[in-house]
C-alpha positions as CSV (number, residue, x, y, z in Angstrom):
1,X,93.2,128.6,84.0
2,X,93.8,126.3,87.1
3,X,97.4,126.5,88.3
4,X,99.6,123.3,88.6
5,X,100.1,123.4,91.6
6,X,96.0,123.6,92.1
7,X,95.6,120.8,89.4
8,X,94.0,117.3,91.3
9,X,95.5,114.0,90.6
10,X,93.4,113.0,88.7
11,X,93.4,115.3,85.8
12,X,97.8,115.3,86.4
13,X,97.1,111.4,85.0
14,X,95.3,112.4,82.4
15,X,97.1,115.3,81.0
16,X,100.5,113.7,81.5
17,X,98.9,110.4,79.4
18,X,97.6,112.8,76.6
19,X,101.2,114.5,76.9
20,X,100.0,117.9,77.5
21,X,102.3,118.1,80.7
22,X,105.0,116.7,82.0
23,X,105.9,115.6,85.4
24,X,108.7,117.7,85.9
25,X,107.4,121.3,84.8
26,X,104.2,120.0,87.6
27,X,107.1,119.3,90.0
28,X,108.7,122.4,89.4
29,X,105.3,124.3,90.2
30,X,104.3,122.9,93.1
31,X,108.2,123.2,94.9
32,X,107.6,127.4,93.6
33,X,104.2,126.7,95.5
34,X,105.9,125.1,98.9
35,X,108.9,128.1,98.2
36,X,106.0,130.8,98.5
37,X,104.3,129.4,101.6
38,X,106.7,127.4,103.5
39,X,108.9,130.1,105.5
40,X,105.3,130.6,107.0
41,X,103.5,127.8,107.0
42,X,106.6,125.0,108.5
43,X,104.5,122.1,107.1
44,X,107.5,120.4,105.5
45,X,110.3,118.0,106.6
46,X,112.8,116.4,104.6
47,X,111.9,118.4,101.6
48,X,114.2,117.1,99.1
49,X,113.8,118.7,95.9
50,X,116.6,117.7,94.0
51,X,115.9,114.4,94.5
52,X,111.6,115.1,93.5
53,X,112.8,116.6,90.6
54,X,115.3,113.6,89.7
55,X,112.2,111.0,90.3
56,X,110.1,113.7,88.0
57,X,112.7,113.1,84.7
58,X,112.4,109.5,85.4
59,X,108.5,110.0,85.3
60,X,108.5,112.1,82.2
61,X,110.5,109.4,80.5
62,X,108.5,106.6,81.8
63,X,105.1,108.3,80.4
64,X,107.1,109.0,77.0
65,X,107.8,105.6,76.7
66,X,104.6,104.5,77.2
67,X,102.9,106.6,74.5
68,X,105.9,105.5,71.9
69,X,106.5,101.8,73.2
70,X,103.4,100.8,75.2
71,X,105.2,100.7,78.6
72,X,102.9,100.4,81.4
73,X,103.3,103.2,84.0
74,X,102.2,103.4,88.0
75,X,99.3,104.1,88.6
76,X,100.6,108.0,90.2
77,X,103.5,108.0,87.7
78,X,105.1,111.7,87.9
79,X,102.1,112.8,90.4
80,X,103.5,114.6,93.6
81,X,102.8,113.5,96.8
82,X,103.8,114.0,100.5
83,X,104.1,111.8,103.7
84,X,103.8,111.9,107.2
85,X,107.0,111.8,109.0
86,X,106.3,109.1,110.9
87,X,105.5,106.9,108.3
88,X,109.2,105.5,107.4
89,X,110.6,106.3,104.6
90,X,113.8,105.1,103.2
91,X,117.2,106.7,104.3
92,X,114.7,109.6,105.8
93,X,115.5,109.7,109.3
94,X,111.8,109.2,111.6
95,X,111.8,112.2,114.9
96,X,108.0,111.4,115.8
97,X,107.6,114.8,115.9
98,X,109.6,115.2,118.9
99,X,113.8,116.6,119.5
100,X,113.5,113.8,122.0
101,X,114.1,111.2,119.4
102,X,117.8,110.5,118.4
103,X,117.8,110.6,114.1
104,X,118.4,107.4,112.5
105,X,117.8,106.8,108.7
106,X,115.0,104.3,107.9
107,X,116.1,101.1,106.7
108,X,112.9,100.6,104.5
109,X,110.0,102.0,103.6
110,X,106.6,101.3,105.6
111,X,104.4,99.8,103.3
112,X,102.0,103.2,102.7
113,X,105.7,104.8,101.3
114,X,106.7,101.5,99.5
115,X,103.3,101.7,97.6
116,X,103.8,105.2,96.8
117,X,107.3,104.6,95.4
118,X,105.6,101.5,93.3
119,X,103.2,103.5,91.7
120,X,105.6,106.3,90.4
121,X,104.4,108.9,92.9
122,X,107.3,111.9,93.1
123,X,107.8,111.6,96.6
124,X,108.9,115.2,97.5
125,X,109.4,114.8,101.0
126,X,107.9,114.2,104.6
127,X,105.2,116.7,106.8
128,X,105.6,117.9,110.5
129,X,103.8,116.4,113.3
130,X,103.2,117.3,117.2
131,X,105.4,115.1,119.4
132,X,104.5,111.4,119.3
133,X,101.5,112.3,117.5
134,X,99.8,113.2,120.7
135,X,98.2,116.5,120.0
136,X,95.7,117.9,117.6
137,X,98.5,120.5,116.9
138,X,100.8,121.7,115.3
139,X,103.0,122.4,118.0
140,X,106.3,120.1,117.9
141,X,109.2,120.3,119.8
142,X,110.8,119.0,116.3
143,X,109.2,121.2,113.6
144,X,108.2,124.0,115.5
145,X,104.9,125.4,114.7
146,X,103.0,124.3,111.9
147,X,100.2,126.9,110.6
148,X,96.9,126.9,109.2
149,X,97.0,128.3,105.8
150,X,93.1,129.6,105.7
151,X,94.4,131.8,109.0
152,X,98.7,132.0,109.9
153,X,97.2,132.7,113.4
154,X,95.6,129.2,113.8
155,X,96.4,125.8,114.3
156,X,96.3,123.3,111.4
157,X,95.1,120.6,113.9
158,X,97.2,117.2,114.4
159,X,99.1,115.0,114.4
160,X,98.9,114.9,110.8
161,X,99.3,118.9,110.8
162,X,102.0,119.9,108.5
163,X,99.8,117.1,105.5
164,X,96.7,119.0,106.1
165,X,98.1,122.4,105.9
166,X,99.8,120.9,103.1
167,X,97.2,120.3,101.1
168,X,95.0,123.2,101.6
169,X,98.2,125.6,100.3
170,X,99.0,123.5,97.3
171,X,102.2,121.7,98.0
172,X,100.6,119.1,95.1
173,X,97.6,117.2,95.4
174,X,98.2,113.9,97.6
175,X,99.2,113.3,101.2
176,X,99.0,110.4,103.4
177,X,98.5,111.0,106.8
178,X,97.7,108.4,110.2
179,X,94.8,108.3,112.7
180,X,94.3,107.0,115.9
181,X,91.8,109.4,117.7
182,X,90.9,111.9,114.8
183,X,94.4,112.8,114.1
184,X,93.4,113.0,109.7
185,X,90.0,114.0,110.6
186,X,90.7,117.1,113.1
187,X,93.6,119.0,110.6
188,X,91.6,117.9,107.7
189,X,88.6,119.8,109.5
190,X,90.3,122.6,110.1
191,X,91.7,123.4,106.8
192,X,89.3,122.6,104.1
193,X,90.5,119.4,103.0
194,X,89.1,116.0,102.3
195,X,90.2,112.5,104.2
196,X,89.3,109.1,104.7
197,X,90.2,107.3,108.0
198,X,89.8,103.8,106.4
199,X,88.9,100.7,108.0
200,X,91.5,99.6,110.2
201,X,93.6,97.1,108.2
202,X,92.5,98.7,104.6
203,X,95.6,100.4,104.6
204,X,98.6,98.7,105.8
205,X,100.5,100.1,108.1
206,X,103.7,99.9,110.1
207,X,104.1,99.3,113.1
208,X,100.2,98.9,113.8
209,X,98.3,99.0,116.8
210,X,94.6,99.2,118.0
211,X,93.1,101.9,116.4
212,X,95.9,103.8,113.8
213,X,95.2,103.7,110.3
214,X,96.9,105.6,107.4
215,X,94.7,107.2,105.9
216,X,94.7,109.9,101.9
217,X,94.6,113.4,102.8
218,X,93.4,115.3,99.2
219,X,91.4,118.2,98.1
220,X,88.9,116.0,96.3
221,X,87.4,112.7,96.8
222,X,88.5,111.7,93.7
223,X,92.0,112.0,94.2
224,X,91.4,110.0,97.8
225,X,90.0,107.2,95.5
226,X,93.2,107.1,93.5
227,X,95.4,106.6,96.4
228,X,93.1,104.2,97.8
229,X,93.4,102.3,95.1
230,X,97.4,102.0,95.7
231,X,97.7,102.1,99.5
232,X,94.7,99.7,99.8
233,X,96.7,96.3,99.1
234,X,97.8,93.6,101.9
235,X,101.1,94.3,103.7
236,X,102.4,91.0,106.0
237,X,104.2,93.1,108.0
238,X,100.7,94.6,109.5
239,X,99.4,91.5,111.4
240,X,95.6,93.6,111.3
241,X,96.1,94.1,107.2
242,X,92.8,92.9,105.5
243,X,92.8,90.4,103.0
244,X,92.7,91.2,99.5
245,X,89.8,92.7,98.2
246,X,88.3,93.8,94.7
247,X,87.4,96.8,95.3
248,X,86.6,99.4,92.3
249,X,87.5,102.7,94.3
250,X,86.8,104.6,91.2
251,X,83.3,104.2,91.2
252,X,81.9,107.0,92.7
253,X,79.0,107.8,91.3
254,X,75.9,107.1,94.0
255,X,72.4,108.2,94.3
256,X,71.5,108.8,98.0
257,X,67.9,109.2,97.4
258,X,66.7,106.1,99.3
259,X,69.8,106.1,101.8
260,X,69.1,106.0,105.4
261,X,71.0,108.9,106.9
262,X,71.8,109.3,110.6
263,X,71.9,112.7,111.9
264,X,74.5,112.5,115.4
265,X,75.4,116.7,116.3
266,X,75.7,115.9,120.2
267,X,78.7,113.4,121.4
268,X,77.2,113.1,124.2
269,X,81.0,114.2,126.2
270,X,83.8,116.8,125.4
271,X,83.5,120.5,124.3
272,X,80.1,121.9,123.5
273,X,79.4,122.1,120.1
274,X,80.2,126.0,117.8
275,X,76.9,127.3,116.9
276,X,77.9,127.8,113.8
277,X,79.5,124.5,113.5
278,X,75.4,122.7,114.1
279,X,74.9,125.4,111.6
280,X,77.0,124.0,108.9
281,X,76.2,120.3,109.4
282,X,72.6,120.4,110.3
283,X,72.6,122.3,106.6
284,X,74.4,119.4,105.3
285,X,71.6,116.9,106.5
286,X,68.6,119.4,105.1
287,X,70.7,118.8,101.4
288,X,71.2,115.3,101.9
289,X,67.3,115.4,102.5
290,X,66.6,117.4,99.8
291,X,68.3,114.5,97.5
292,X,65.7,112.3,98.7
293,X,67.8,110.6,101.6
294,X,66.3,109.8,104.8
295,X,67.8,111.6,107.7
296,X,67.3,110.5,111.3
297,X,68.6,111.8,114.5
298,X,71.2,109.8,116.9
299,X,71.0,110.1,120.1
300,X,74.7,110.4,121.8
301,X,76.3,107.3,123.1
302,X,80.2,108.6,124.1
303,X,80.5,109.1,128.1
304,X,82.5,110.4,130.3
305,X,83.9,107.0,132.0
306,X,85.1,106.1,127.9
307,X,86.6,109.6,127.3
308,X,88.6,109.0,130.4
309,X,89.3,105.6,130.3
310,X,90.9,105.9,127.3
311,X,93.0,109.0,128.7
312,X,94.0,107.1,131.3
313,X,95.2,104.0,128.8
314,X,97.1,106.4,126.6
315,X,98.8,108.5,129.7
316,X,100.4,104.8,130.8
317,X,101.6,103.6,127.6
318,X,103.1,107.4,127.1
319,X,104.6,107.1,130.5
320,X,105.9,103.9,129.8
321,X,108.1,104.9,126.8
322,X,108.9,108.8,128.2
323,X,110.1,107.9,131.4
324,X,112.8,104.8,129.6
325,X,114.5,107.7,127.8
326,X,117.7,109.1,129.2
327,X,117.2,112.2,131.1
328,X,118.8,114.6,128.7
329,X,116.2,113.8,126.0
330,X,113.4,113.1,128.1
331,X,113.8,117.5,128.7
332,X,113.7,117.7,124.9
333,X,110.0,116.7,124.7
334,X,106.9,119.4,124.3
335,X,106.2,120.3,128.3
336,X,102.6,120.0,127.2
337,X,103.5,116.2,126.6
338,X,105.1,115.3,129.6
339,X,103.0,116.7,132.0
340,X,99.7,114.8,130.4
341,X,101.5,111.7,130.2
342,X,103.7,111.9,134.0
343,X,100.3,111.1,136.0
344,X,100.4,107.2,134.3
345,X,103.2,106.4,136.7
346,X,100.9,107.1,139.2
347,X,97.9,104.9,137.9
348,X,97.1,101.4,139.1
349,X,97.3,98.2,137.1
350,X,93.3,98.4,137.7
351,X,92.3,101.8,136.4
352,X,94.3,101.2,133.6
353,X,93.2,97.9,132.7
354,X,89.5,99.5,133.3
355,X,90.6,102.5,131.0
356,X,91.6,99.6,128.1
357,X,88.0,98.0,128.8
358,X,86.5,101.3,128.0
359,X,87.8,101.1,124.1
360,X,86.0,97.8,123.8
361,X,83.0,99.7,125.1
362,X,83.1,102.9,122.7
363,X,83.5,100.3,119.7
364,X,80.3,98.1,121.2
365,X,78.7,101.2,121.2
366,X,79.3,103.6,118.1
367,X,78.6,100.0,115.8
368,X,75.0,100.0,117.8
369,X,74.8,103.5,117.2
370,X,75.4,103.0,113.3
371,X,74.2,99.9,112.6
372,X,70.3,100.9,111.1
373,X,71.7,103.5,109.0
374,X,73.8,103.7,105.4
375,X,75.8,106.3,106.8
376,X,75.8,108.6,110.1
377,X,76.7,112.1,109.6
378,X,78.3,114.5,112.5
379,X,80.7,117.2,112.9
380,X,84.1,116.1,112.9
381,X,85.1,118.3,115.5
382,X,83.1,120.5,117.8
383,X,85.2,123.9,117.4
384,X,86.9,124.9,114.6
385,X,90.8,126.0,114.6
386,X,92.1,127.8,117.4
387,X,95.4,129.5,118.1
388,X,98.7,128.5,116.7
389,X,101.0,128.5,119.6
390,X,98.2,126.1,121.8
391,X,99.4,122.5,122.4
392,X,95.5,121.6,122.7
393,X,92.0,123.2,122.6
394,X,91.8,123.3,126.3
395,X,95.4,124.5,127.1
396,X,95.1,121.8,130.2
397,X,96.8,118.6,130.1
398,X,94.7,117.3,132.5
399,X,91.9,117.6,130.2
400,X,93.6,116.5,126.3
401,X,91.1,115.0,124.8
402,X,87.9,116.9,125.3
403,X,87.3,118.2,121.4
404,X,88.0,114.2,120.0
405,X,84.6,112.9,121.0
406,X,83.1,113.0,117.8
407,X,86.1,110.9,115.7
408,X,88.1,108.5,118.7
409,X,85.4,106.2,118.6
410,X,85.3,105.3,115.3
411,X,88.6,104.5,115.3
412,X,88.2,102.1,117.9
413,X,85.2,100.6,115.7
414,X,87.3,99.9,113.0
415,X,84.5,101.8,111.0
416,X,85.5,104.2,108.0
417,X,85.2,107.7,108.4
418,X,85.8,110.7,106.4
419,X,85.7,114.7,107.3
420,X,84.8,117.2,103.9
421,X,84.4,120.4,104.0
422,X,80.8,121.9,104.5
423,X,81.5,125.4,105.1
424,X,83.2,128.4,106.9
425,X,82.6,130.7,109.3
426,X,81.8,134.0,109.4
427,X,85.5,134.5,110.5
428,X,86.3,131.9,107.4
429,X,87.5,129.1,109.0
430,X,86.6,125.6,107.5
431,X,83.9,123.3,108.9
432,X,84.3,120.0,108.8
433,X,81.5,117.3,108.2
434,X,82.1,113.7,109.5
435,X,80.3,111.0,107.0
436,X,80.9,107.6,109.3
437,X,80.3,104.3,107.6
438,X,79.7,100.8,108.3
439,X,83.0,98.5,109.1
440,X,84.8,97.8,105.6
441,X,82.3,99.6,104.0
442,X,84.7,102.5,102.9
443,X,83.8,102.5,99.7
444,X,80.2,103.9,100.5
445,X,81.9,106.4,102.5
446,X,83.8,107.7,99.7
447,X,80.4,108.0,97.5
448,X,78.3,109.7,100.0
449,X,81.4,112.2,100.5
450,X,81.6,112.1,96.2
451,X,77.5,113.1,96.0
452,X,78.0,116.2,98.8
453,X,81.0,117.7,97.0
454,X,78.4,117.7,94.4
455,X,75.6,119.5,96.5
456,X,77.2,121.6,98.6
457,X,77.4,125.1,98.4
458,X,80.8,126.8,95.9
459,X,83.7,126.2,98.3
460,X,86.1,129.6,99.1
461,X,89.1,129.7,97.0
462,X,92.0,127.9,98.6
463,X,94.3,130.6,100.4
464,X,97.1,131.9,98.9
465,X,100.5,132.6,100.3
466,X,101.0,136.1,102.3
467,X,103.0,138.7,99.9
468,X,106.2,139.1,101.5
């Protein structure tokens, strides 16, 4: 018999609408769950779960209503869920990861947490991030160290760490998480667990930017559809938000037989590809073959003048906000940080505004690069989780982004991209398999991810919290 704190979504709706469980004895399971892993894990900020178990009775009595009365519930009513911390939540104060930032309560909710609230999620509290989001790591100056559940030696990957090693250890089933070079797709890779960087403006966000999305962060792609289908509405307050759109994200089901499948292993820049890693995803392909897609090869099309352009871009605007902070605070920030981001004061106007051309080029190219296929396939990373304590894969802050090669540019597309599992390693770490769509087609995205879950070889069993 599954656990509750193992049970998706999905089947929480259901049960709870045939009254065979009730929000607060799920609530009460999952914070035994987060209890059990937490002291090693530090995923969690904010964790509140007085108040989860407050907006649990309210849920319970909601759903009895309903079946006696014909009240309408949310759409997640009594379902647990997480957030990232930097998405602002009310009265939750908003560090960015980092002790440089001086704690102020939210005044509102971003719109990702103000639809959560709508729909009747139990909101139990916030996950950890690396400072300013700037790391694939867990590694904050705030948090601490956030761990990989599958290995307590590992990184989760970043910034949306503490939501993916979240997930993967059961602290309930839904998590939203934001993107801007791979930051839902890198800890999502690393720890077994399903996401969907959306089309940039699907999900409202604020404040936005070029390139950041919010994005699900689930064990299944079902339970991704059902928050999709609540964090997917227009927001004014994101000047990139797409319009309304009737979109049935619960309509999985998809033959790919017939679907023209890109094939992309090599980025063409960054860390050389694991073995085992072209292993996992050129296995992936042979399946996706198998079900009567066709699978072509892409040829690379990231280079080294976009990798660094964009380096250079992100160093300045870094800079820029790191070096107005008051001395005192400015020492509170990662090292790791500071150090990548000090060499932008010593950039010209030029390189930079070169650097900011080289975004426009990784989107002109990575659309070319997709545009004869359904879907392209890739790994989402080219390693898979390294050690805990290291800020980045490289260790250098002169070289940050080397491992992001396969997900940045996809973000700067606008395009829809997901990472699912698609094996371990001998060692059993997860391997993550990048399904990349066409712009605002996110919806194929989820079903291609839907049909592999159904193809792909038995999972492992999620990990399980060390016995003290």
């Amino acid at each position: 018999m599954t656990a509750l704190h193992d049970l998706a979504a999905t089947e929480l709706v259901a049960r709870y609408r045939e009254r065979s469980l009730s929000p607060v004895e799920v609530t009460r399971a999952v914070l035994d769950r987060i209890a059990a892993w937490e002291p090693r894990l530090h995923a969690t900020y904010a964790l509140d779960a007085e108040a989860a178990l407050a907006s649990a009775r309210v849920s319970e009595a909601r759903w009895l209503r309903h079946a006696g009365a014909g009240e309408n519930v949310g759409a997640l009513e009594g379902v647990p869920a997480m957030i990232k911390e930097n998405i602002a939540t009310l009265g939750m104060p908003t560090p960015l990861g980092t002790a440089a930032t001086e704690l102020v309560p939210a005044l509102r909710d971003a719109p990702p947490a103000a639809r959560l609230r709508e729909a009747g999620a139990v909101i139990l509290g916030k996950t950890t991030m690396p400072d300013y989001g700037m790391l694939s790591s867990g590694l904050s100056s705030f948090h601490g160290v956030t761990r990989n559940p599958w290995d307590l030696g590992k990184n989760p990957g970043g910034s949306s760490s503490g939501a993916a090693a979240a997930v993967a250890a059961g602290y309930g089933p839904l998590h939203v998480g934001t993107d801007i070079g791979g930051s839902v797709r890198l800890p999502a890779s690393w720890c077994g667990i399903f996401t969907l960087k959306p089309s940039l403006g699907r999900i409202p966000i604020d404040p936005p930017y070029a390139g950041r999305v919010a994005g699900p962060m689930t064990r299944t792609v079902a339970d991704a559809a059902l928050l999709m289908g609540v964090l997917a509405q227009p927001d004014d307050r994101d000047a990139m938000s797409l319009p309304a759109q009737s979109i049935d994200w619960q309509r999985l089901e998809r033959d790919v037989a017939g679907m023209r499948i890109g094939l992309m292993i090599d980025a063409g820049v960054g860390l050389p590809v694991d073995a085992e890693v072209v292993a996992a995803v050129e296995a992936a392909a042979k399946r996706f073959e198998a079900a009567g897609a066709r699978v072509e090869r892409v040829a690379p099309f990231m280079t080294r003048a976009m990798l660094d352009g964009v380096d250079d871009f992100w160093r300045m605007r870094a800079w820029l906000d790191i070096s107005a902070l008051r001395e005192e605070r400015r020492a509170r920030i990662l090292p790791f940080i500071v150090e990548w981001a000090r060499r932008g004061a010593t950039l010209s106007g030029e390189r930079v505004f070169r650097g900011y051309g080289q975004m426009g080029a990784m989107r002109d190219a990575a659309v070319a690069a997709c545009r004869n296929f359904d879907v392209v396939v890739s790994p989402t990373s080219p390693i898979v989780a390294y050690a805990a304590e290291m800020a980045a894969p490289t260790g250098d802050p002169e070289r940050p982004f080397e491992h992001i090669a396969f997900t940045l540019p996809f973000n700067m597309s606008e395009q829809p991209a997901a990472s699912i599992d698609c094996g371990q390693t001998k060692a059993g770490l997860p391997i993550g398999l990048q399904i990349i769509g066409r712009r605002h087609d996110d919806l194929t995205v989820l079903q291609v991810a839907h049909a592999w879950e159904a193809m792909r070889p038995t999972p492992a069993p999620w990990p399980e919290p060390p016995v003290r």
